[in-house]
N, C-alpha and C positions, 0 to 999 in steps of 0.2 A: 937540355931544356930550352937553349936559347933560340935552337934550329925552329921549335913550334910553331912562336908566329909569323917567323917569316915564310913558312908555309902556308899559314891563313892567307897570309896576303899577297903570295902567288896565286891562291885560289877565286882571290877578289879580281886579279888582273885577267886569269884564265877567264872568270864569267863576263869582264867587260870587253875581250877580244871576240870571247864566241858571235859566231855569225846569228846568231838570232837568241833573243832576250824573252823568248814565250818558254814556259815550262817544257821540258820534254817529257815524251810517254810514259809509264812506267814502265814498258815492254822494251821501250831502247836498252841498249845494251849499255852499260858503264866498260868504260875506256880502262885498260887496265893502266895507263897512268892513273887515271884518276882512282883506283882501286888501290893500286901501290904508295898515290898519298897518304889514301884513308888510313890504311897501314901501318904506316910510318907514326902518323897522327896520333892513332890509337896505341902501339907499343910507347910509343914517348912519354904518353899521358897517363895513357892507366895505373900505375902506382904511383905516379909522383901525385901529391897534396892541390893539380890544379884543375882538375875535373877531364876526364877523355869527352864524358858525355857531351860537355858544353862547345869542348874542342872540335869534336865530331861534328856534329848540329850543325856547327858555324862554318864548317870549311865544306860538309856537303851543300850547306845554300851557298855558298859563295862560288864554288863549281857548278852551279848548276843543276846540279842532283834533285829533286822532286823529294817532297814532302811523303812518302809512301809508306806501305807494307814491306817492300821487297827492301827500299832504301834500309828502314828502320831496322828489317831482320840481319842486311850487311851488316851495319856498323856496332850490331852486340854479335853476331856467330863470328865477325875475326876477333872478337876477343880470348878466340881458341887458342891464338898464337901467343899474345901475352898469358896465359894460363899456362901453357905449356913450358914457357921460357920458369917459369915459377917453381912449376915442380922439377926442373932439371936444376935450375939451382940450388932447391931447397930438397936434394932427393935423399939428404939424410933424415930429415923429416918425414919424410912421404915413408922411408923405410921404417922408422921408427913409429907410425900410425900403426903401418901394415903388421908389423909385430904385434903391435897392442890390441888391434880386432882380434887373433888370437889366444890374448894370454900371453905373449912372451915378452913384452914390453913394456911396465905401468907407468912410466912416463908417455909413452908414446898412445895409450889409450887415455889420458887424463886430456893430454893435448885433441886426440879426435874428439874425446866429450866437451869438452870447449870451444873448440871450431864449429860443432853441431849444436848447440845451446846459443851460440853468437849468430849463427846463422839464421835460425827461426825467427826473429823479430820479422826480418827482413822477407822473409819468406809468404811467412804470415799477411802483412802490410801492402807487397809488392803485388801479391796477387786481387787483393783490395781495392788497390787504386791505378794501378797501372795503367787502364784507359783512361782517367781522367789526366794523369800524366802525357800521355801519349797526346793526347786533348788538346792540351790548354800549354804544356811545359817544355816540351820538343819541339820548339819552333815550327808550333802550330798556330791558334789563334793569338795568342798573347806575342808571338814572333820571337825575338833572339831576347826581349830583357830579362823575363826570368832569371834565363842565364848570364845575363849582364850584372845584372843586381847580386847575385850569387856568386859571381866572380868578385866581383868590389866588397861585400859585405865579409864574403871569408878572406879578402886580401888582408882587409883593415881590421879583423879581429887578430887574425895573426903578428901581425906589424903593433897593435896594442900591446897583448903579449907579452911581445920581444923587448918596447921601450918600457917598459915596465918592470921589465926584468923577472915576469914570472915562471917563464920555463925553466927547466931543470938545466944542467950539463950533462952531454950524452951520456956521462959515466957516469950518473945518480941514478937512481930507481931499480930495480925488484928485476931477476932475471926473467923471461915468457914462461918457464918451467915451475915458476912458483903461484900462476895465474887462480882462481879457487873460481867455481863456475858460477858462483853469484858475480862475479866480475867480468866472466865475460860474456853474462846473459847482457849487464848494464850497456859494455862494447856493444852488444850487439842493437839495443836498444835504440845509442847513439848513429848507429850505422843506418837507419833507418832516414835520418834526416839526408841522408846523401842521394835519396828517390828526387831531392829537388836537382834538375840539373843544373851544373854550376859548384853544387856544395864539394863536391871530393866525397866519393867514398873514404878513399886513402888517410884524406886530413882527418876525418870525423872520428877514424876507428886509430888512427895513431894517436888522433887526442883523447879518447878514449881511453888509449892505452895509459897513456900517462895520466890521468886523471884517477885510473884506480891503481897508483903508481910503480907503472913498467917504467924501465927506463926507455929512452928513445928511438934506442936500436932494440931494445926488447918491444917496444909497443909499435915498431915499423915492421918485425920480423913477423908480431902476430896476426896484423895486416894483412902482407900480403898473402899469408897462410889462408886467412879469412876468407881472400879475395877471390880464391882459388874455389872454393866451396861457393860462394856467392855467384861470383861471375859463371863459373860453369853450369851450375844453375837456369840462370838468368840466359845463358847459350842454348841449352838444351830445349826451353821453355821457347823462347825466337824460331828455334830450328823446326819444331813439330809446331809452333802455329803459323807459321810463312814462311817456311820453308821454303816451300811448293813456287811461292811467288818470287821469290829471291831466285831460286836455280833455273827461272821462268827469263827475270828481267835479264838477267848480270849470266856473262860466260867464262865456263869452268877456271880463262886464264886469268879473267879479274878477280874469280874468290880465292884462287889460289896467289895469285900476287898479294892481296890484301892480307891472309892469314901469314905467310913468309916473312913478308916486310914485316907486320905486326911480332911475331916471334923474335927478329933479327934486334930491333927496336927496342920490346923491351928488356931484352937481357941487359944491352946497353945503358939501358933505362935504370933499372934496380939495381944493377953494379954502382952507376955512378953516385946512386942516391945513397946507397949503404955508405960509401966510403964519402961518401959528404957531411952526411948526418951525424956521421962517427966524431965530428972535427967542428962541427957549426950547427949553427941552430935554423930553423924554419923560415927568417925571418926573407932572404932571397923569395921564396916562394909568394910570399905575401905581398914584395913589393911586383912579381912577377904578376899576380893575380890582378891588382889594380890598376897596373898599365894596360893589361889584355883587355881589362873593363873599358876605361877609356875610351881607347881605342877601336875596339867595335861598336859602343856606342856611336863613337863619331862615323864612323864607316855608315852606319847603318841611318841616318840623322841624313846623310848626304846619299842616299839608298842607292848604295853601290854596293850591299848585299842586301 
């Protein structure tokens, strides 16, 4: 996690070396460096608790990258890769769904009817509002604070919390297999707050979790289950509406470095988190969130993104 911002702010120093500070086309190509950041960016991000969206956003303006269609359908279609990394880790899951769509599993069909009831809020909502997100909350008119304020606000809730000593120890709480689907309609409910960029999907649905009381690695594991359904979604829906304009902008080697790295990343990514969370509590994340607030605050104060 720590590699993230210093990324950003390779990406702040990349935009103030470029030879000229005017927007580029949407038609330019993206560099497959700058593809293979995004990448890295997004697997890093996407399941840990500190938002990829907000991470993404700030490091394609800080490169340079244009406010667009094609930009916006890059940085959700490589979330193929962290999706992928997901079900190969989790393929005893994935097999025990697949059982259960036929009848041979009823664990493993309670679990797909709860990924799919967690999912619809979001479903539902996403297709609602998602231009006015696009809008106003993607470092568009309103620029990076949304996601400033989103980053500080879920820091400092977390960091409450923790000095408060209301979270559980990882080894308390209800195993995922005991989940009933009024609870992970609620999950899913909560996962809708995560359309602000900034919030964490991840944070939202693991507090989620624990709130209708999974334990931490029970309410992480359902997560990233969730995310799977969610995010590929949210891929598919990118891909057939700007498609066309992304395989237009950006070349085959950039979408394919982006989706790689993005794969490589977050295996890395959700190993190290599993075996963290196993052992510690949230509260690293919270103070991470509040420095990256800071931080690009200031960055952005002194418009050097």
């Amino acid at each position: 996690m720590l590699l993230i911002a210093p990324l950003l702010i390779a990406g702040v120093v990349y935009a103030q070396d470029a030879p000229s500070s005017e927007p580029r086309p949407e038609s330019e190509d993206m560099t497959v460096t700058q593809a293979a950041t995004l990448g890295v960016v997004e697997g890093l991000t996407e399941y840990l608790p500190v938002s990829s969206t907000g991470h993404l956003v700030v490091t394609q303006r800080a490169m340079g990258i244009p406010n667009s269609d094609a930009a916006n359908a890059f940085a959700i279609c490589i979330q193929a890769g962290a999706i992928l990394a997901v079900l190969g880790l989790y393929f005893r899951h994935v097999k025990q769904m697949t059982l259960g769509l036929i009848g041979r599993d009823d664990e493993g069909r309670k679990l797909l009817i709860n990924l799919i009831v967690a999912f619809v809020p979001a479903a539902v909502m996403g297709l609602t509002v998602h231009k006015y997100i696009e809008a106003y909350l993607m470092g568009g008119e309103w620029g990076l604070w949304p996601i400033i304020g989103s980053w500080f606000v879920g820091g400092a809730a977390i960091l409450v919390v923790h000095w408060m000593k209301l979270e559980k120890p990882p080894e308390e709480g209800r195993a995922m297999m005991t989940l009933t689907t009024k609870q992970a309609l609620l999950i899913g409910v909560i996962q809708c707050l995560a359309m602000w960029p900034g919030v964490s999907r991840s944070l939202v649905t693991i507090v989620g979790g624990v709130l209708v009381g999974l334990s931490v690695p029970a309410a992480v594991e359902f997560s990233f289950l969730l995310g799977v359904v969610t995010l590929g979604a949210a891929t598919a829906y990118a891909g057939l509406k700007h498609g066309d304009a992304m395989l237009a902008a950006y070349s085959p080697a950039a979408l394919a470095a982006g989706f790689a790295l993005s794969f490589v990343s977050a295996v890395l990514a959700v190993k190290w988190m599993v075996a963290y969370l196993n052992k510690h509590s949230l509260a690293l994340f919270g103070y991470y969130r509040v420095v990256i607030a800071v931080v690009i605050a200031v960055l952005v104060l002194m418009q050097w993104i």
